[in-house]
N, C-alpha and C positions, 0 to 999 in steps of 0.2 A: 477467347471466350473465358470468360470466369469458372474455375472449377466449382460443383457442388461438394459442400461439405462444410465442416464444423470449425471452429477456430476457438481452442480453449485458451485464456485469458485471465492470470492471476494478479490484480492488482497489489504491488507491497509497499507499504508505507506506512512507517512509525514517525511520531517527533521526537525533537531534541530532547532526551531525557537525562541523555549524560551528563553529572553530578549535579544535575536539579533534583533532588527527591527521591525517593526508594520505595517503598509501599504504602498505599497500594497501586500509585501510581509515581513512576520519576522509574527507576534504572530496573528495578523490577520488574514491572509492566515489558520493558522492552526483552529482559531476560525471558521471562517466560514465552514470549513468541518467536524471539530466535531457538528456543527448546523446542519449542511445542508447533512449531510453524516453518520456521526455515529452516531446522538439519533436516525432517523427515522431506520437503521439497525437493531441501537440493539432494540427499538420495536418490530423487524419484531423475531429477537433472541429469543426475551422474549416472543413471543405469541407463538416459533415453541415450547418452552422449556414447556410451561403450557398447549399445545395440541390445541391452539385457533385455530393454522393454522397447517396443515399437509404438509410434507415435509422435506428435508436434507439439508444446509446449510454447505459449507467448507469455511473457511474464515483466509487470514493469516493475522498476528499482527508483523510489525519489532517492535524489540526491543525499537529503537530510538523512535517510535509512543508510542507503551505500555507505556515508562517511562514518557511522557508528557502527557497520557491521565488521570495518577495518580500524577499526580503533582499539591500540593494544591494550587501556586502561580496561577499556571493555572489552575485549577477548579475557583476558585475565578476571574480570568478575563473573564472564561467564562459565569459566572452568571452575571457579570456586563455586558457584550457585549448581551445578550439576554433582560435584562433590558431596555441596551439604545435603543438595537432595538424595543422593543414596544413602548415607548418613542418618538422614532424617527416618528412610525405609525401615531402614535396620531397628533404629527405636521403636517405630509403630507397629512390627513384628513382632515382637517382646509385648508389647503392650497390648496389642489385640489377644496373641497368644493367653497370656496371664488373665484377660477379659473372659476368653472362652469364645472371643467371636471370631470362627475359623474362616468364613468369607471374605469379611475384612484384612485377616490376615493372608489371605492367597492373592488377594489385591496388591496391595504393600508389597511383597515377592514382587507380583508381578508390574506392578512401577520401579521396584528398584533396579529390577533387569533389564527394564526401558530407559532409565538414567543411564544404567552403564554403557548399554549399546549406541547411546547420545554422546554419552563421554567419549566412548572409541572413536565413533565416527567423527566428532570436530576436534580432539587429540592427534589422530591418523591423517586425517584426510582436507578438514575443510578449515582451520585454522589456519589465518593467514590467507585462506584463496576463497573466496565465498564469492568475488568478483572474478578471481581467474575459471572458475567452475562455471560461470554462466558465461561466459567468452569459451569456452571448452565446449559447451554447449552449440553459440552459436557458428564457430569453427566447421563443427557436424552437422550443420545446417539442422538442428531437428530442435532449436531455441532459438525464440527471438526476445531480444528486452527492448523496451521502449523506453524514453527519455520521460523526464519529464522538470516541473519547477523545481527551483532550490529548493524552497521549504516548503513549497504546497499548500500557496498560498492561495487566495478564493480569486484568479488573475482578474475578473469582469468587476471586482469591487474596489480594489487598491485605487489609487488614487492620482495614477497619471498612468501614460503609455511609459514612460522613460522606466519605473516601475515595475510595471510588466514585462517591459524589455530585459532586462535585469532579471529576474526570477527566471526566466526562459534561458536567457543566454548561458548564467549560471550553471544553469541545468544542464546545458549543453555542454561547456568546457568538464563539467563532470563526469558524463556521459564517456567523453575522448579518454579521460584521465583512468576509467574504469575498462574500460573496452575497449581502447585501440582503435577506436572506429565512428565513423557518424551514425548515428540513428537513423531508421526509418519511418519510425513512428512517435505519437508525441500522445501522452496521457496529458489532460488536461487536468488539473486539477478538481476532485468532485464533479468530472463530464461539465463543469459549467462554463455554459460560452453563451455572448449574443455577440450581433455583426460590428459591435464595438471593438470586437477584438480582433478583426479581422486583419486590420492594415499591419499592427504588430505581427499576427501568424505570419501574413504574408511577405514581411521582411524579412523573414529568417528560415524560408523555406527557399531552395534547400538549407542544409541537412533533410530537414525530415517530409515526408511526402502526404502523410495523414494523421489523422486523429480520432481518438473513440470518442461518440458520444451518448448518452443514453437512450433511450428509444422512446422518450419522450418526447425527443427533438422534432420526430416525425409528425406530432399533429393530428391532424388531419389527413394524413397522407394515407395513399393504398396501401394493403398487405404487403406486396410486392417492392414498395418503395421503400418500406419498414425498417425489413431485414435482410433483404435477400441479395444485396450487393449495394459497394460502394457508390457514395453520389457528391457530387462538388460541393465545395461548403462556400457559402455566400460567395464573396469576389476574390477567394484567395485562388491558389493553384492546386490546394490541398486536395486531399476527396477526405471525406467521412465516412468511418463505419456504425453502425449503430449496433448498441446491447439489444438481444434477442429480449421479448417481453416474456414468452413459455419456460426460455431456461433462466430467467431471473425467479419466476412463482415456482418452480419444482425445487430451489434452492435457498434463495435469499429473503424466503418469509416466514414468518411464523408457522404456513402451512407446512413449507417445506419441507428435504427429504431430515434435515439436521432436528426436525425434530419428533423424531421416528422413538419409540417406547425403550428400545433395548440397547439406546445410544446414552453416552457419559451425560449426566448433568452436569452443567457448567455452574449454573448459578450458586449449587450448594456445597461447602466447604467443611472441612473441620474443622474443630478448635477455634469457634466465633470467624471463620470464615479465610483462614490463611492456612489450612491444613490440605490435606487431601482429597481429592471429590471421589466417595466412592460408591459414588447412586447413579441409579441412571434416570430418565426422563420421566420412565414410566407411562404418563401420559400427558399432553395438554392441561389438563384441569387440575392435576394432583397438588397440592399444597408441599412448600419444600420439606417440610417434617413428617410428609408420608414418602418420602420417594422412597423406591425401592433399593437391592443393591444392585451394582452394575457388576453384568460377565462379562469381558472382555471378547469371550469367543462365540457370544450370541449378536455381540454389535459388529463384530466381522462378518459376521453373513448375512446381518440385516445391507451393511455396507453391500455387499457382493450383487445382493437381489435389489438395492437402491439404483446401483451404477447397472446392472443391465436394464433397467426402468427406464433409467436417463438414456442410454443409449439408443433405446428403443424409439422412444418419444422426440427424438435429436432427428432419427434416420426418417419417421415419418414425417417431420414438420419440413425439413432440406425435399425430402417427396415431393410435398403438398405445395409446398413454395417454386419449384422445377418443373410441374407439373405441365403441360400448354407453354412453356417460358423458354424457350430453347438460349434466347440473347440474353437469360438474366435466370441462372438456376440458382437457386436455392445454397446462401452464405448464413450460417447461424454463429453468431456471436456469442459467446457464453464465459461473459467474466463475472468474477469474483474476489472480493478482499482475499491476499493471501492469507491473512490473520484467519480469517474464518476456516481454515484446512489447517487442523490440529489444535489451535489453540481453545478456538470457540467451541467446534465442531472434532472432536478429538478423533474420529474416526474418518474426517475429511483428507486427509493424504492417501488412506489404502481406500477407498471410494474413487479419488483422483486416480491412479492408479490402476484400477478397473478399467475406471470410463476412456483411460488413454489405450490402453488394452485392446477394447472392445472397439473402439475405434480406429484404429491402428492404421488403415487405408481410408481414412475419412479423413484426418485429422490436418487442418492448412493452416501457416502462419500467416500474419496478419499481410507483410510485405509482399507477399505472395500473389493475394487476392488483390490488393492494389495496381501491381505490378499487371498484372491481368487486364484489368480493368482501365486504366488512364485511355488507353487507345479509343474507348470505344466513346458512343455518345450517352452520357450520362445525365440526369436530371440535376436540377441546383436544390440544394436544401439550405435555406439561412432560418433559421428557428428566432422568433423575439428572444428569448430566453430557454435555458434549460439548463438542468442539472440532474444529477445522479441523488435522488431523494425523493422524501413521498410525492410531490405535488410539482416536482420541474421546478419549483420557484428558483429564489434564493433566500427563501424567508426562514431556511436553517440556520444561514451566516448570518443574515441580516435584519433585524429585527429591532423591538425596542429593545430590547436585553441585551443586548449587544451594541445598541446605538453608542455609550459612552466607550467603547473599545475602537470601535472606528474612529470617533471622533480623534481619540488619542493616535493612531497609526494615519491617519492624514497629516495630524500635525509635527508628527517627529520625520514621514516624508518630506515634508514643504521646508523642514529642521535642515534637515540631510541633504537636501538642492541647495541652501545654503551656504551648506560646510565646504560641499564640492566647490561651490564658487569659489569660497576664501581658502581653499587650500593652495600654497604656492609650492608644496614638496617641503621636506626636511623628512627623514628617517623616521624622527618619533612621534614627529605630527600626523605621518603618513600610517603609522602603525595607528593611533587612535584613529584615523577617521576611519581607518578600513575598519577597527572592533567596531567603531558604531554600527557599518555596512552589517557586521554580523548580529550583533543585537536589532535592529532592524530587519533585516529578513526571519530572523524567528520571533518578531514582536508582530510581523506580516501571516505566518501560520494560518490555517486556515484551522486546523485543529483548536485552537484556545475557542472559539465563537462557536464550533460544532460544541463543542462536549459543555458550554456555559448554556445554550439552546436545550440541548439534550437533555441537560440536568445530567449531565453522565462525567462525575468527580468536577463538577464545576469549580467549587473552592479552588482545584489544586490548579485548575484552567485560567481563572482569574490570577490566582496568585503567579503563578506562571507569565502571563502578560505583564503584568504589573510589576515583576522583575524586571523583565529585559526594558521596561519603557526607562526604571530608575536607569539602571546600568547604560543606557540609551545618553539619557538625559545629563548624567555623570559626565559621560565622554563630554559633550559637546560643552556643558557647562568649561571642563577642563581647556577645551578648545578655544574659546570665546575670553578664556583670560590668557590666554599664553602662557598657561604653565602645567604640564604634563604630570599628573603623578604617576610615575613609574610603577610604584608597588598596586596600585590599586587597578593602573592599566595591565600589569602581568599577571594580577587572579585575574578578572575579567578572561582575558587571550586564556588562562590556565582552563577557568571555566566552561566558555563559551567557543568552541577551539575549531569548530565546523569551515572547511574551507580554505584549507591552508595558504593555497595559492592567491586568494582572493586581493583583488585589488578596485579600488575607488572607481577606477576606468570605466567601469560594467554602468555607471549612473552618469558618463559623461555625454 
């Protein structure tokens, strides 16, 4: 029988940023969230794995993140970026001091002592192991990570299965490479799947046994069918879990708990918007030129009295779902972007924290509840479509605004099936078609079509695509005359460096 209880869920996923651009979006962007997002995480990892804190953590890692999180260039820009940020305290100390604005200035303090204790903790402890930390984790059985695509890519829209297969497998030889281990679980890209994608799932299971998908999927379906345990997913061997719909609206909306009065504003910055945030929300309606300032030690306790809310609201919905159900009690699902726990939501890790606390005997990993469950008789769920977004569609990725981006990544695939054919081996032939593999799987991204849709740094999303298609197109042209340029194919590999081991094989 399926136990009752909660399975918290932190999706991580950044793209390639390494040496494409710096602010306010390119290597920046990724620094501040491994700041502000994964050292206070894996803390929270590291205290569940040595028994300081009680509770379960599921947590997935793409590919495309894992390999930058162990990248020395970027380890070493992150140690300088946490430097200048104390650095930077120290000025603004002085400068608020000399202002007369003493608030501001106990802020500043108290950022720079949060830089330092960032500095120690990835100096001491998490440099260099930020993948052996979650293997450390799932050792103590009290962490699970989940696989997922190379680059996270949108798998239902690319442009063959042979394609799909590739993003997946990729993911998978990364997975081993990081973990020592097969996966259990498999994050699908943006939850998005239709029963197209089935025959691929279902060649490559095993490894992995399920998949999350959003609670869209469900339809029309009962309460009961919802959320409250796993159920087969169209003709694979898989089963599906789906995201709870309660603890996506007490979090990941605009009503939600992140945007609570006496929590950090994100949006407003210093210094035309690259400085410091030292206001807080205030409220819904307030205009950014009224926000108030933010105390740090009133958004701790808002946090405190948020996460026993959540917890509260978690134990009666797993009740209400249990209730009359003895064959099917009550599984709540409750993921979230890890970005959103500290970076966005700066008081989101000691909230986490809490809620793992508070639930402590509640709290089930994902493999778990599967594991559970296969024996028994379960319903089928195949959904036409869904995804992790407002409306299930795909009409985030896919759209007219985006039509000329697909167009282009259909035809540097159809490019790519090509090269495979003509390639007969040689060393430096083999080294260009594998870059191209790499400039294609990040020309595949699902990210560049989200953030162009979004209107969220679109420019730097376009211009981003439209690199990797020239540098793409570079190769192959190189290809197609039989004459390699050496210097221009080692920046590319310098640049684009994702993947070490990769080989052409994965598209044969």
């Amino acid at each position: 029988m399926v136990a009752a209880g909660t399975v918290l869920l932190l999706h991580s996923h950044m793209p390639y940023v390494r040496r494409n651009g710096d602010w306010p979006v390119g290597e920046e962007w990724l620094l501040e969230a491994w700041a502000e997002s994964y050292l206070p995480i894996w803390r929270i990892i590291e205290d569940l794995t040595a028994g300081r804190l009680q509770g379960k953590l599921a947590i997935t890692m793409t590919p495309v993140l894992a390999e930058q999180l162990q990248d020395g260039y970027l380890e070493e820009r992150l140690d300088r970026y946490l430097r200048n940020k104390i650095g930077h305290t120290r000025l603004e100390m002085e400068r608020l001091k000399g202002m007369g604005d003493g608030p501001r200035c106990s802020l500043a303090s108290f950022f720079g002592d949060l830089y330092r204790d960032l500095l120690r903790d990835f100096e001491e402890r998490l440099r260099g192991r930020m993948m052996e930390t979650l293997r450390d984790g799932m050792d103590a059985g009290v962490v699970e990570v989940l696989a997922s695509a190379a680059t996270h890519a949108h798998l239902p829209s690319l442009g063959s299965d042979r394609n799909r297969l590739a993003q997946i497998e990729i993911g998978l030889e990364s997975y081993r490479r990081c973990f020592g281990r097969e996966p259990r679980g498999l994050w699908l890209p943006e939850c998005s799947y239709t029963p197209d994608l089935d025959d691929v799932l279902a060649s490559l299971s095993p490894p992995f046994t399920y998949v999350i998908l959003d609670f869209s999927a469900a339809g029309g379906a009962d309460e009961v069918a919802r959320t409250c345990r796993p159920l087969r997913l169209g003709s694979t061997p898989l089963l599906a879990i789906m995201r709870d719909e309660m603890a996506h609206e007490l979090v990941w909306t605009e009503r939600g708990y992140p945007a609570g009065g006496d929590y950090r504003e994100f949006a407003k910055r210093d210094y035309d918007g690259w400085g410091f945030q030292y206001w807080r929300v205030t409220s819904e309606g307030t205009p950014l030129d009224e926000k108030d300032i933010y105390y740090p030690e009133r958004a701790a306790t808002l946090a405190k009295v948020d996460a026993g809310d959540f917890a509260a609201r978690l134990r009666g919905r797993v009740k209400e779902l249990s209730a009359g159900n003895a064959d099917a009690p009550g599984v709540i699902l409750a993921a979230y972007d890890t970005e959103l726990m500290g970076h966005w939501w700066r008081e989101g890790p000691a909230w986490l924290r809490e809620v793992l606390d508070l639930l402590r005997g509640e709290a089930l990993l994902p493999a778990g509840v599967v594991e559970e469950a296969k024996a028994q008789e379960l319903p089928t769920l195949s959904p036409r479509m869904t995804a992790w977004n407002v409306d299930g569609t795909f009409s985030t990725w896919v759209n007219p605004g985006t039509e000329d981006m697909w167009e282009d990544t259909y035809r540097a695939e159809e490019d790519f099936a090509r090269l495979i054919n003509m390639w007969g081996g040689g060393k430096e032939t083999g080294q260009a078609v594998t870059q191209a593999a790499r400039e294609m799987l990040l020309l595949e991204s699902s990210d560049w079509s989200f953030m162009v849709s979004r209107d969220a740094a679109a420019d730097y999303a376009r211009a981003r695509f439209a690199a990797h298609l020239d540098r793409y197109e570079a190769i192959s042209t190189m290809l197609d005359r039989g004459e390699i340029d050496a210097d221009l194919l080692s920046g590319l590999q310098d640049t684009d460096n994702l993947f070490s081991w990769l080989t052409p094989d994965y598209w044969r």
